[in-house]
Residue frames as a rotation matrix with the C-alpha (Angstrom) as fourth column:
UNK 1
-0.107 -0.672 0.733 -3.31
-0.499 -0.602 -0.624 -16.06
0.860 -0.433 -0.270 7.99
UNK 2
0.243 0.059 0.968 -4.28
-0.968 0.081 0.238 -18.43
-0.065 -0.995 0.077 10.48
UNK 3
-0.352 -0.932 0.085 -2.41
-0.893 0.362 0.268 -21.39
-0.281 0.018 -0.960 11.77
UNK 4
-0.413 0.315 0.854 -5.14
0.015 0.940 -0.340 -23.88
-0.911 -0.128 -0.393 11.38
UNK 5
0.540 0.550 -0.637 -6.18
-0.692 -0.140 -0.708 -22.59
-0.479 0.823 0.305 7.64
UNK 6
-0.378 -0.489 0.786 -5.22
-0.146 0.870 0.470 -26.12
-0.914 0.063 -0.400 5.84
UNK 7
0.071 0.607 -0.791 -6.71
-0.988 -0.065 -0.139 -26.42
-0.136 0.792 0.595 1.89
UNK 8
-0.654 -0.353 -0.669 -5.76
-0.474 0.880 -0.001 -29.98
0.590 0.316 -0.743 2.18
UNK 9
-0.918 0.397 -0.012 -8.17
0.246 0.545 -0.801 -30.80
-0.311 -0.738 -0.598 5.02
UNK 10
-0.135 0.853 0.504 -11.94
0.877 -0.134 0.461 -30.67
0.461 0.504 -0.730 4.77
UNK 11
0.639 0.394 -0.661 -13.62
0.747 -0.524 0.410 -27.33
-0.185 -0.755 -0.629 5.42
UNK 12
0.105 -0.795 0.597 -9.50
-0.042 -0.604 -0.796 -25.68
0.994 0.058 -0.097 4.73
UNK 13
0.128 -0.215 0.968 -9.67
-0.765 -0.642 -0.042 -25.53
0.631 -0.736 -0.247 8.16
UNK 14
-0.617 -0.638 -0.461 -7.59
-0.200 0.693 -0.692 -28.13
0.762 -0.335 -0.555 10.73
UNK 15
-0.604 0.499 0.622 -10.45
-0.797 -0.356 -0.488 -26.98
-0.022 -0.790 0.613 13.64
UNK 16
-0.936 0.352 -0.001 -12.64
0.336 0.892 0.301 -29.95
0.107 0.282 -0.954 13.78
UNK 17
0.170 0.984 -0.062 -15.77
0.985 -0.168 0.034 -27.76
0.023 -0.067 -0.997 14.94
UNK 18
-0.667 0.021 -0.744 -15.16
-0.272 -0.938 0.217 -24.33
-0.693 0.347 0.631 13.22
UNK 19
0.433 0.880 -0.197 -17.87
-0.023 -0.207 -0.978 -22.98
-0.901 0.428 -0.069 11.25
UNK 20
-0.102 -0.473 0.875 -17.01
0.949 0.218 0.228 -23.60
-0.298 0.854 0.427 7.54
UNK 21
-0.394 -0.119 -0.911 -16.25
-0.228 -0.948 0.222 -19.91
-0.890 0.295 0.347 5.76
UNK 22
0.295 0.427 0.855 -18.37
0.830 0.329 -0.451 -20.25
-0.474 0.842 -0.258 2.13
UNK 23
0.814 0.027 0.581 -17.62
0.457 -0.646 -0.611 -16.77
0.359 0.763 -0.538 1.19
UNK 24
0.256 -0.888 -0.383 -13.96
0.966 0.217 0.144 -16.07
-0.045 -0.406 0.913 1.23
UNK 25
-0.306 -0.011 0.952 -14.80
0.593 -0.784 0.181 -12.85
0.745 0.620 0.247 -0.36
UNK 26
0.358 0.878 0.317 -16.70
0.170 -0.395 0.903 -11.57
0.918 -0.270 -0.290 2.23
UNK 27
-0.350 -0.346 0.871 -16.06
-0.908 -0.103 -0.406 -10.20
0.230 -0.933 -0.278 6.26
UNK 28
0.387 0.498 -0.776 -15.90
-0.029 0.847 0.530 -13.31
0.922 -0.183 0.342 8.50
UNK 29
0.291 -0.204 0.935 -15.47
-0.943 0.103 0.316 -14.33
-0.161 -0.974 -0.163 12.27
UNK 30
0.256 -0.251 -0.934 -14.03
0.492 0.865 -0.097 -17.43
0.832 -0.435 0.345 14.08
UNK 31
0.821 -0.286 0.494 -13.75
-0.514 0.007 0.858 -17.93
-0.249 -0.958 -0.142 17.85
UNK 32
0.806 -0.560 0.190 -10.68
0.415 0.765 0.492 -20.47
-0.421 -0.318 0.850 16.76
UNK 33
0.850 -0.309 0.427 -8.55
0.233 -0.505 -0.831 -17.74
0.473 0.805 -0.357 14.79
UNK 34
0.879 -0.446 -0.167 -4.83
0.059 -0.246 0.968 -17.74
-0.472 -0.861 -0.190 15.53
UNK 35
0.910 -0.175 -0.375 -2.59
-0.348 -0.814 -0.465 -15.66
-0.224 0.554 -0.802 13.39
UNK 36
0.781 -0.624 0.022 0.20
0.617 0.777 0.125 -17.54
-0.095 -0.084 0.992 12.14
UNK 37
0.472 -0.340 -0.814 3.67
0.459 -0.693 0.556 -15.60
-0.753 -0.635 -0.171 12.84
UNK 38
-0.498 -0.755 0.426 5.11
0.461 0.185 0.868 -15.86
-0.734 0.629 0.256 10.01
UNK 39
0.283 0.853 -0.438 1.86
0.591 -0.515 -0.621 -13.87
-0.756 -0.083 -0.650 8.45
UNK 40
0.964 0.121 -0.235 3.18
0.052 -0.958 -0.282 -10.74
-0.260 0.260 -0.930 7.68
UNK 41
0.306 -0.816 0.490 6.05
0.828 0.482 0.286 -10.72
-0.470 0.318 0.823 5.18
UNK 42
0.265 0.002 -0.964 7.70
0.144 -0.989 0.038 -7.53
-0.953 -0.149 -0.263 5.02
UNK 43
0.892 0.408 0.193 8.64
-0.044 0.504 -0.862 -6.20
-0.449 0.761 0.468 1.78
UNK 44
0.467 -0.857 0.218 11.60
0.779 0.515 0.357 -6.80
-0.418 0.003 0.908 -0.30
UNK 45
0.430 -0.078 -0.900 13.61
0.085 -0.988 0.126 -3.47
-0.899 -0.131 -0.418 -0.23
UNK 46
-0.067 -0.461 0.885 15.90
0.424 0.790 0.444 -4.50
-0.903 0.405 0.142 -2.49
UNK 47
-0.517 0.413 0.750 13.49
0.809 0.522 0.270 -5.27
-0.280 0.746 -0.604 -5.49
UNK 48
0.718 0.688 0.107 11.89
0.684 -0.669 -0.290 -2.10
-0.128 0.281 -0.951 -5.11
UNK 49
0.323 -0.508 -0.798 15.00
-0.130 -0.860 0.494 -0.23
-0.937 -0.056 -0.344 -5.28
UNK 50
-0.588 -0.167 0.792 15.82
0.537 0.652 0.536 -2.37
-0.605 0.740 -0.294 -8.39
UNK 51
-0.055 0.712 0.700 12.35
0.991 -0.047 0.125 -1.42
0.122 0.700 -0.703 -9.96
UNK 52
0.830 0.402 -0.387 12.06
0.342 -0.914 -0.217 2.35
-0.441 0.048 -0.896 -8.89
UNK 53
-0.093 -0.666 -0.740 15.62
-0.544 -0.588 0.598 2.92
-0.834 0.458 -0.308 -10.51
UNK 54
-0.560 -0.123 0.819 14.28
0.567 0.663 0.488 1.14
-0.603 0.738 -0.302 -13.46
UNK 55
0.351 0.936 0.031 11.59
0.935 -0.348 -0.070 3.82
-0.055 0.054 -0.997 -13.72
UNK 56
0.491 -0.610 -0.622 13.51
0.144 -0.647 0.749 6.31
-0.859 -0.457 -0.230 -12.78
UNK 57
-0.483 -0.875 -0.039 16.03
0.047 -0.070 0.996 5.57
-0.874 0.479 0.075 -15.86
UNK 58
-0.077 0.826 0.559 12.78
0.915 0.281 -0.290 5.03
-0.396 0.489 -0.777 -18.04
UNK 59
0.579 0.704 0.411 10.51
0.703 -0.687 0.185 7.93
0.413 0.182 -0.892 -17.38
UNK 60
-0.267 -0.668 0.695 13.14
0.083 -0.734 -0.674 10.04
0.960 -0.123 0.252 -15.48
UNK 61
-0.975 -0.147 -0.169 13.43
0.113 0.327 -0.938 10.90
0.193 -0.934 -0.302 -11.45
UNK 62
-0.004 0.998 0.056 9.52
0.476 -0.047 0.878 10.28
0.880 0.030 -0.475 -9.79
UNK 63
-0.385 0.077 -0.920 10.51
0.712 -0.610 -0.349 12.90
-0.588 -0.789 0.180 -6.75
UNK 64
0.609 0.649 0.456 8.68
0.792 -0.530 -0.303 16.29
0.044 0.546 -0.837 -7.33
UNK 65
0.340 -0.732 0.591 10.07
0.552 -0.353 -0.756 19.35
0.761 0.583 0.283 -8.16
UNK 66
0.116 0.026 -0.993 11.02
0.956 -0.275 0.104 21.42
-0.270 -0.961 -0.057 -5.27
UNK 67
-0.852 -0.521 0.051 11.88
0.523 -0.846 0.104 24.57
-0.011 0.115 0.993 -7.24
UNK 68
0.074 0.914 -0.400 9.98
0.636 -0.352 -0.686 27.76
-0.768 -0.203 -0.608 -6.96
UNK 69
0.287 0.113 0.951 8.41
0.958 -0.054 -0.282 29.41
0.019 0.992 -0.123 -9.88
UNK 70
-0.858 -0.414 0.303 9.79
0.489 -0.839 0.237 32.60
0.156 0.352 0.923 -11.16
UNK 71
-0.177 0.914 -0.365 6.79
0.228 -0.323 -0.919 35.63
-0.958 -0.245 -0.151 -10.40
UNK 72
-0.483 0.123 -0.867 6.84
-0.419 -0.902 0.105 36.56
-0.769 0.414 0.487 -13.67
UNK 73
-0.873 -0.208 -0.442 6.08
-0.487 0.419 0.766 33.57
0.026 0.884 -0.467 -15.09
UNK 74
-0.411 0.831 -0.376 2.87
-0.476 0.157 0.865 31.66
0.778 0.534 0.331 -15.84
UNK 75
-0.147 -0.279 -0.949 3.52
0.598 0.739 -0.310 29.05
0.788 -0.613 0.058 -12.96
UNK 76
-0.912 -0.261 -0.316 5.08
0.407 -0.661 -0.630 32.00
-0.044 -0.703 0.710 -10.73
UNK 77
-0.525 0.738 0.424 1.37
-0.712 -0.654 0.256 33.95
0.466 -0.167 0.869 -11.02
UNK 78
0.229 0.932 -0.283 -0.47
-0.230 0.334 0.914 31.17
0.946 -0.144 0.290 -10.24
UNK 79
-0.379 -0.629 -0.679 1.92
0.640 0.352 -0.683 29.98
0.668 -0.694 0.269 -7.30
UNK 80
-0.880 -0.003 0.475 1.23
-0.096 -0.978 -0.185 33.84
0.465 -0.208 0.860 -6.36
UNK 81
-0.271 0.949 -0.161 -2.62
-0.752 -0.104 0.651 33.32
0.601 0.297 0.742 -6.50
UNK 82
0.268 0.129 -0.955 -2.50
0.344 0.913 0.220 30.18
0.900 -0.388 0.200 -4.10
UNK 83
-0.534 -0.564 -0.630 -0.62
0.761 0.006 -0.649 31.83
0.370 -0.826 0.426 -1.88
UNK 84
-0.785 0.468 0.406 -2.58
-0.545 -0.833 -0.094 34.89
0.294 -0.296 0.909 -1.49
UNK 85
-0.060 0.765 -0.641 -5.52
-0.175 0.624 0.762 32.49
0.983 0.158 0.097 -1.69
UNK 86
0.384 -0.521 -0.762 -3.80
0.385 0.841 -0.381 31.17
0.839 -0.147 0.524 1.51
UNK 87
0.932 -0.325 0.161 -2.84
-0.329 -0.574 0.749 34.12
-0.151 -0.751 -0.642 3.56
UNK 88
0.759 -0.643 -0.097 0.74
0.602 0.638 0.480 33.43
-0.247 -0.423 0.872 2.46
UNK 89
0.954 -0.263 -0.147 3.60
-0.301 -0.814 -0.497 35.61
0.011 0.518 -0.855 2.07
């Protein structure tokens, strides 16, 4: 992410007296670090609308249900039981 990060130069790094980075894996510093702008590459809406209505048509819609259970039913008691649980009415 920074403008001087170069894999073609020694080091990777254009800085002539930056500290070399050995573990890339790891937290590091530089005093010469300067975020290149182009960085941060939002994503592509698109492609995800593409792929969640691929899923979607797959497995069916991935919104939850909104409906509320019936009281008599299994669902509806426990719903009940949360809410009370809850202070809800």
């Amino acid at each position: 992410m920074c403008v001087d990060y170069d894999t073609g130069v020694a080091k990777s790094c254009r800085e002539p007296i930056a500290e070399e980075v050995n573990d890339k894996e790891r937290a590091n510093f530089c005093d010469y670090f300067k975020p290149r702008p182009d960085a941060y590459r939002p994503p592509n809406v698109e492609e995800v609308a593409k792929a969640r209505a691929g899923l979607d048509a797959l497995f069916g819609s991935s919104k939850p249900a909104t409906t509320v259970s019936a009281p008599g039913t299994a669902s509806g008691q426990a719903r009940a039981e949360l809410d009370a649980l809850f202070k809800k009415t």
